[in-house]
C-alpha positions as CSV (number, residue, x, y, z in Angstrom):
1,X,20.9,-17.8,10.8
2,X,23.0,-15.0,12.4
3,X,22.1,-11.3,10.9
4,X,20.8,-8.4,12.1
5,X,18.7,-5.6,10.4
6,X,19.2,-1.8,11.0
7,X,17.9,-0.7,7.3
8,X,16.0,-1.5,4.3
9,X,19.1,-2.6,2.8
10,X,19.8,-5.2,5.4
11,X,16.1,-6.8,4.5
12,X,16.6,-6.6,0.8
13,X,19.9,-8.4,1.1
14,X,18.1,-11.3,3.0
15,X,15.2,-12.1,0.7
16,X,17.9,-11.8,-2.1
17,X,20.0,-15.0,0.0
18,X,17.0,-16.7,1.4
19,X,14.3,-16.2,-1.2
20,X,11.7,-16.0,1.2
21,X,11.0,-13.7,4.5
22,X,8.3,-13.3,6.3
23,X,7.8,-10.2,8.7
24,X,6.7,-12.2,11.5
25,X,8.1,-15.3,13.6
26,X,6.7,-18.4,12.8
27,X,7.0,-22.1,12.8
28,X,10.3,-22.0,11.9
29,X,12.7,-20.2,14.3
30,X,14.8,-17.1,12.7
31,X,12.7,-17.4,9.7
32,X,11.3,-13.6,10.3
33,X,12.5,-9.8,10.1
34,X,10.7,-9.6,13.7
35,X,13.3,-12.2,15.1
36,X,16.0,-10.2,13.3
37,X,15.1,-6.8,14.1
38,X,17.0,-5.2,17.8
39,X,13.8,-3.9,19.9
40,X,14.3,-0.5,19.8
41,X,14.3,-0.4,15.8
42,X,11.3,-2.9,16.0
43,X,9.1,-0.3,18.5
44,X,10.5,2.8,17.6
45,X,8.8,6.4,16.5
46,X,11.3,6.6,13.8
47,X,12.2,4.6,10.8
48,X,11.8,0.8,10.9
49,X,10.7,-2.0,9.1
50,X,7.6,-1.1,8.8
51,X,8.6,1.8,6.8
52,X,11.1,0.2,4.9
53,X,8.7,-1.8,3.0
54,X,8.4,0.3,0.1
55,X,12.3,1.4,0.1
56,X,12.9,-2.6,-0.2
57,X,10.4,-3.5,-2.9
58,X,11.5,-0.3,-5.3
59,X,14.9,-1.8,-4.8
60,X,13.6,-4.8,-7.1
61,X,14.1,-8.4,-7.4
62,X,11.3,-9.0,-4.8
63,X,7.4,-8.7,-4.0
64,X,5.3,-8.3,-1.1
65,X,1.9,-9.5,0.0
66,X,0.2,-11.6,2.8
67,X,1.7,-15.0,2.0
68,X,2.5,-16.6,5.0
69,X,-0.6,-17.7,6.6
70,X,-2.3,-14.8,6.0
71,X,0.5,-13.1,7.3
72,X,3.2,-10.4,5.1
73,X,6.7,-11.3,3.9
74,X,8.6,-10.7,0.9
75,X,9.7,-13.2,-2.0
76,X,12.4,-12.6,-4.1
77,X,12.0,-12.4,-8.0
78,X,14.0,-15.8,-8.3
79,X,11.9,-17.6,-6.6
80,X,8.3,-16.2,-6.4
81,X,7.1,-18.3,-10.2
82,X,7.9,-21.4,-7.9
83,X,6.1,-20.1,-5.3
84,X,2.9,-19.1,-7.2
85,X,3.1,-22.3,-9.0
86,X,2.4,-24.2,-5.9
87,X,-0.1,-21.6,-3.7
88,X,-1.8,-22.1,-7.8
89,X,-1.6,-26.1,-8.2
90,X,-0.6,-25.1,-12.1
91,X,-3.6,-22.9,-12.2
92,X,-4.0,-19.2,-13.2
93,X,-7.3,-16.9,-12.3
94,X,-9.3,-17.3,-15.3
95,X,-8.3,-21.7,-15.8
96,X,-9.3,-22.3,-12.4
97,X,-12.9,-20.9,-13.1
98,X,-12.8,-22.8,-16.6
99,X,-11.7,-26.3,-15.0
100,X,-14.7,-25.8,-12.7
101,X,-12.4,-25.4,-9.5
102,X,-13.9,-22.8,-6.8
103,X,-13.7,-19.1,-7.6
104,X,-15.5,-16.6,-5.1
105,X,-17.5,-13.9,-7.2
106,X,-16.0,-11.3,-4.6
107,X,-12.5,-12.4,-5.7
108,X,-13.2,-12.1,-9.0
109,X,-14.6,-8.8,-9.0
110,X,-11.6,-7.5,-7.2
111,X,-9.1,-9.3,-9.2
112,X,-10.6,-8.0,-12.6
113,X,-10.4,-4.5,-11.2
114,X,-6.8,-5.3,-10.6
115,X,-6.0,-6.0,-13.9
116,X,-8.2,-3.4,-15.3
117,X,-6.3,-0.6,-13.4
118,X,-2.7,-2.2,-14.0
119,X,-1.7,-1.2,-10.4
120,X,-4.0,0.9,-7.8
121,X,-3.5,2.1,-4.1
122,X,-5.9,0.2,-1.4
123,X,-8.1,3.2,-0.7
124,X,-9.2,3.3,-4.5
125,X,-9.7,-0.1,-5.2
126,X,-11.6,-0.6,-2.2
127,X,-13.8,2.9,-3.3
128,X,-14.3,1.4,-6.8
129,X,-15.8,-2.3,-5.3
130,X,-17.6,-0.9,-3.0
131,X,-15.7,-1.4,0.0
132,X,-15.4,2.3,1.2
133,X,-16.9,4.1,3.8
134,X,-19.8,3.3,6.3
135,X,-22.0,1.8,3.5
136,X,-19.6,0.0,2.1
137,X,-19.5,-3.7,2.2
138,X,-17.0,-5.7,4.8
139,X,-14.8,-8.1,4.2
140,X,-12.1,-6.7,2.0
141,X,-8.8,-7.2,3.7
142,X,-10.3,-11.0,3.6
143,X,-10.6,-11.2,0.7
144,X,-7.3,-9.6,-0.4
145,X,-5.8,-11.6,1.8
146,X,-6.8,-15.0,-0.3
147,X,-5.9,-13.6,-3.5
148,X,-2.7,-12.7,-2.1
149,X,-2.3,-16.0,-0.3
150,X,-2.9,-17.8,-3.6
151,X,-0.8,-15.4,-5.3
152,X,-3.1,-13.9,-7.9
153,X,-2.3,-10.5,-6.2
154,X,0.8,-9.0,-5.0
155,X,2.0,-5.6,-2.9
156,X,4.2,-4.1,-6.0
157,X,4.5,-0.6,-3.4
158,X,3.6,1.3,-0.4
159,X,2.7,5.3,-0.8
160,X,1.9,7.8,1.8
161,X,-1.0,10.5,1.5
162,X,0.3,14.1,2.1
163,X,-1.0,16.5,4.1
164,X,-1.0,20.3,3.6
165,X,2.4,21.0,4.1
166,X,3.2,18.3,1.7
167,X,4.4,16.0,4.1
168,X,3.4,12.5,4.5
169,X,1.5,11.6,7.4
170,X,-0.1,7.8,8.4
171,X,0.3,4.2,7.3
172,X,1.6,3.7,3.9
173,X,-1.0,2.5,1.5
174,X,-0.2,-0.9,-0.3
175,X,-0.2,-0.5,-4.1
176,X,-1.9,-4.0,-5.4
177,X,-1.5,-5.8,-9.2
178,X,-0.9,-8.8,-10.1
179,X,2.2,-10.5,-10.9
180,X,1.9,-11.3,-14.4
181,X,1.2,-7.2,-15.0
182,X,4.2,-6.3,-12.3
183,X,7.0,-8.8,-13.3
184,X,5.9,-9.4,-17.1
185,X,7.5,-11.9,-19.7
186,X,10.0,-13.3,-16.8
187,X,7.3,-14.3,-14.7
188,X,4.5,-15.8,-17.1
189,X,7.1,-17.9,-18.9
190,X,8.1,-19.2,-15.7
191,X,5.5,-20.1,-13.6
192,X,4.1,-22.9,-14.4
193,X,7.8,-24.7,-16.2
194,X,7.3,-27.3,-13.1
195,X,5.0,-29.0,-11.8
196,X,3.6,-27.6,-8.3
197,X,5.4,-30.9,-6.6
198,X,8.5,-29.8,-8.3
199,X,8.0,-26.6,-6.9
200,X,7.4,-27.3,-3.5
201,X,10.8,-29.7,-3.7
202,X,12.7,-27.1,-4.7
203,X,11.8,-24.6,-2.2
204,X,11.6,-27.3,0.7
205,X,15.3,-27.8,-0.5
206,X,16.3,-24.4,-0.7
207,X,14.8,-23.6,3.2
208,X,15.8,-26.6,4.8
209,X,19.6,-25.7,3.6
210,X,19.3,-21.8,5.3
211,X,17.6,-23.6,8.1
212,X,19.0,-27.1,8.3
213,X,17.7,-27.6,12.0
214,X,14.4,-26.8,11.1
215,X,11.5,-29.8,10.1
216,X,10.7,-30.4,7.2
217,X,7.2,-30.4,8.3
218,X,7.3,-26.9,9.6
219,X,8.6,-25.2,6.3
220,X,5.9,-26.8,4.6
221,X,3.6,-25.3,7.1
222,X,4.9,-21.9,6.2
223,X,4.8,-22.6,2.1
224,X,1.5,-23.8,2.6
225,X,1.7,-27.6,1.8
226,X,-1.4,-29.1,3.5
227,X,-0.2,-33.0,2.9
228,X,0.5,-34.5,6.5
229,X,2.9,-37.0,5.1
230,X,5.4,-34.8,5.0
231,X,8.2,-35.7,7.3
């Protein structure tokens, strides 16, 4: 695919047409707002993608999170239930610890303090699990990571602390929920209305005809299908 992207708008319109984008190359060549992006916008002091992440997601239709081998991207609304349904196999949180199927207690206690705040910025959550300062415990970003990866937990935002002067200053905190609280009735009714194969199909489908000289076998790689048969 030929496009370029000079603005938030220019990413936005992408996942809208694609339905999936992650923010770095991959398996699949042109599949990536790095490979899209002209250098000097890519390693710039001003404005770039990495600042447009929040201007994109409060334009809606899309989430955020580390779903690309534990690496970021964005999914449009459209397509994300098919998404989760496969990164879930047909599972949500609290079935997959009924059914027996592994849950980690430090996921868990992360995810229930996701749902018990609604929404929260990465600095809080991580102060109210105990992941904050040189006591705290390591691990979080790994752990956020999975629960992002099997889509149990999203990027709905990215805010900026403020210094003095009232201006912002740093990295943009990710704001984490989960999808069910961020995209409501239209996701939760949606999810699971195929089965995870029927999921994967259609997005397989829907890649391989944005990137029809791309194998099969390397968009599965990036949507996470694990079954070597796929040719």
């Amino acid at each position: 695919m030929n496009w370029v992207i000079r603005s938030a708008e220019d990413i936005y319109n992408a996942v809208q047409d694609i339905g999936f984008l992650p923010f770095f190359a991959n398996e699949v060549e042109g599949f990536s707002i790095e490979e899209h992006t002209p250098v000097e916008i890519w390693f710039t002091k001003q404005e770039g993608p990495w600042e447009w992440k929040g201007p994109v997601l409060r334009m809606g239709n899309c989430v955020y999170g580390k779903f690309f081998n534990g690496k970021a991207g964005f999914i449009s609304t459209k397509w994300f239930p098919d998404f989760a349904n496969f990164r879930r196999d047909g599972y949500d949180f609290d079935s997959r610890e009924d059914d027996g199927l592994k849950v980690e207690m430090v996921d868990k206690n992360i995810y229930e303090e996701l749902i018990k705040q609604k929404s929260v910025i990465s600095k809080v959550i991580r102060q109210r699990t105990g992941y904050w300062g040189k006591e705290g415990k390591g691990g979080f970003d790994t752990i956020m990571t999975r629960l992002q990866m099997q889509t149990y937990a999203i990027t709905c935002d990215f805010e900026y602390e403020t210094g003095k002067n009232g201006e912002p200053y740093g990295w943009g905190l990710a704001r984490y929920t989960t999808p069910e609280l961020y995209l409501g009735k239209s996701f939760r009714t949606k999810v699971y209305k195929r089965t995870p194969e029927e999921s994967f199909d259609r997005m397989l489908k829907q890649l391989k005809k944005k990137f029809p000289d791309a194998k099969p076998v390397k968009i599965g790689k990036i949507l996470g299908y694990k079954n070597k048969k796929i040719i």
